[in-house]
N, C-alpha and C positions, 0 to 999 in steps of 0.2 A: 609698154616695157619701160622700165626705170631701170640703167645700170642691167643687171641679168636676172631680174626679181620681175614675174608680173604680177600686177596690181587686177585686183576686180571691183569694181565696182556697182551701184545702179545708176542708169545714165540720168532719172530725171533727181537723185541729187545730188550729183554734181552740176550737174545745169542750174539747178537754186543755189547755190551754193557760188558758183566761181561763173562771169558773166563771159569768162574767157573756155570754162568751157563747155559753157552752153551754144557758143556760136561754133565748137568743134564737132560737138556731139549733136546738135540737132539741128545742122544745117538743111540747106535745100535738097541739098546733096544723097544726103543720110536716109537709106532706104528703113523705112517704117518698120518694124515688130521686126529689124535684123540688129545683132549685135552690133557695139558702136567698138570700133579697136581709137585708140589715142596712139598718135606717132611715139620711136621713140624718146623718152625724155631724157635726154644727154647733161643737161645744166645741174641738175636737182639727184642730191644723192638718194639713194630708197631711203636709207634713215626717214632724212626729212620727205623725202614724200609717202610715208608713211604715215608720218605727226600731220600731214596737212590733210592725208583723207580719217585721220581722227577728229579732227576738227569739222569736217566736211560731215561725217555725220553727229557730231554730239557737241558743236560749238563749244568744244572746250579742249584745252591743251592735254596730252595723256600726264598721269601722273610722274613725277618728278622722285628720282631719290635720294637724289643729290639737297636733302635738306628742303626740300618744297622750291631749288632756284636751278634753272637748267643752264650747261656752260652757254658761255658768252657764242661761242665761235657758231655751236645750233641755232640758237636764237637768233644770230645775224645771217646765217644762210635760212630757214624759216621766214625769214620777214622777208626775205629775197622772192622767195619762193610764191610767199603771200602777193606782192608786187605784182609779179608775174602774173598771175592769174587771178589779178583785180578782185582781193577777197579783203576785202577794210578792214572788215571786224579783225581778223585775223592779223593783218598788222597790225595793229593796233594796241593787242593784245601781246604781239611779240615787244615791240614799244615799251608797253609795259614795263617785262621782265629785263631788258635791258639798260630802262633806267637805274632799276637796282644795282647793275653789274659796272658802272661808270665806277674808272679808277682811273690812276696815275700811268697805268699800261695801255688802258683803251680810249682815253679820251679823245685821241686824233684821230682815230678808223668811228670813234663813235659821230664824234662832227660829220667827218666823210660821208657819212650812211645818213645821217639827218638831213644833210643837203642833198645829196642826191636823189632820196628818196619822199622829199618836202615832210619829214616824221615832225611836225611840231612838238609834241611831247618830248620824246627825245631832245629835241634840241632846245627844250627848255630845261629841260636838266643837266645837260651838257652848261648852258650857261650860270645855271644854277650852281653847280660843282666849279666852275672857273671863282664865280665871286664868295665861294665859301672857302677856295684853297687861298691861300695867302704864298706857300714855296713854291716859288714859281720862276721858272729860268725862260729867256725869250732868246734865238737863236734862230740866226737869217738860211733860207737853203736850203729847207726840209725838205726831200726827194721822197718824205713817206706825204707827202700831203698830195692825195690826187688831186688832179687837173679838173676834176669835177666841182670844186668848190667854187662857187661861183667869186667875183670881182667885189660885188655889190658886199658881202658877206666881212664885218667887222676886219682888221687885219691881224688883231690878236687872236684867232680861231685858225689861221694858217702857220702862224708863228710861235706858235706855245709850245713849249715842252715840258713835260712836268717830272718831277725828280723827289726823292727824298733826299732832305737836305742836313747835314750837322755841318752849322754856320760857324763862324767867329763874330766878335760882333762887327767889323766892318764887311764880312759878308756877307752879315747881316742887313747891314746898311745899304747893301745893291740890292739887295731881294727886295727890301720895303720902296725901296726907289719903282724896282721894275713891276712893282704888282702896284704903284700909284700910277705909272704910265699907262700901265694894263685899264686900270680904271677909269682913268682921263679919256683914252683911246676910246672904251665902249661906249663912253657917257656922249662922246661928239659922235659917235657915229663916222667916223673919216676914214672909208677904207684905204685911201690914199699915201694917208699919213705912216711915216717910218717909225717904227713907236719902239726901235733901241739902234742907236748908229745906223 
């Protein structure tokens, strides 16, 4: 059961398929030639686990109508979900779609979810879009930046905010200041370092 929707499956692919739940479904436990029931799953809206037992059988994401690109907010609970039930390819793939989806609104919950979730791809494009943006505003305090960001982790990736800007030109002059500190900052590597007041 997901939410108030059940799901059916066949147990042995999901067992190829998710190594998480192959140790549910074909445990020691797990009486032979008897239906397998999966607890219910609270975390994971049916939406998405819908999309994941589409993937589960046809390794590919269902079609999209949204223009060939699925919203941001599925695609980061789907990679959730992928997590969960140690299915790589399938993150991977969610990955993907999200690199395309990095803007000025998502790029602090996108860092978020790169670290947390070790997505290197993503978060090669999260640093990719940092040195291809130039207006860039840096601001001490951020209460949206989870706790999950590791220490280790550049200081300009917890400290960014990003904005659309119509400058003057001496606020011009701070912006080009603060995205040369942004860049100083990456290039040493110094999580340390306070890279604005």
């Amino acid at each position: 059961m997901v939410g108030n929707r059940e799901f059916r499956a066949h147990t042995s692919v999901l067992a190829a398929r998710s190594p998480e739940f192959h140790d549910k479904l074909l445990c020691p436990e797990a009486e032979k030639d008897m239906p397998r029931v999966i607890e219910a799953v609270d975390d994971v809206e049916p939406a998405i686990f819908e999309m994941l037992l589409h993937y589960v059988y046809t390794e590919s994401l269902p079609k999209c109508q949204d223009k060939g690109r699925y919203d941001v907010a599925v695609m980061q609970h789907l990679m959730v979900a992928a997590v969960k039930y140690k299915m790589d390819k399938l993150k991977l793939m969610c990955e993907e779609e999200l690199c395309h989806k990095i803007d000025m609104d998502s790029i602090k919950t996108m860092f978020a979810m790169a670290n947390e979730h070790n997505c290197k791809q993503l978060k090669a494009a999260c640093d990719s879009f940092c040195d291809d943006f130039t207006q860039v505003l840096v601001y001490v305090g951020d209460s949206q930046i989870p706790s999950q960001v590791p220490d280790s982790q550049p200081a300009y990736e917890s400290k960014v905010a990003f904005t659309p800007l119509h400058v003057s030109d001496v606020e011009a002059q701070v912006v080009a200041e603060v995205a040369a500190r942004l860049a100083t900052t990456k290039k040493n590597k110094n999580p340390g370092k306070r890279i604005w007041p």
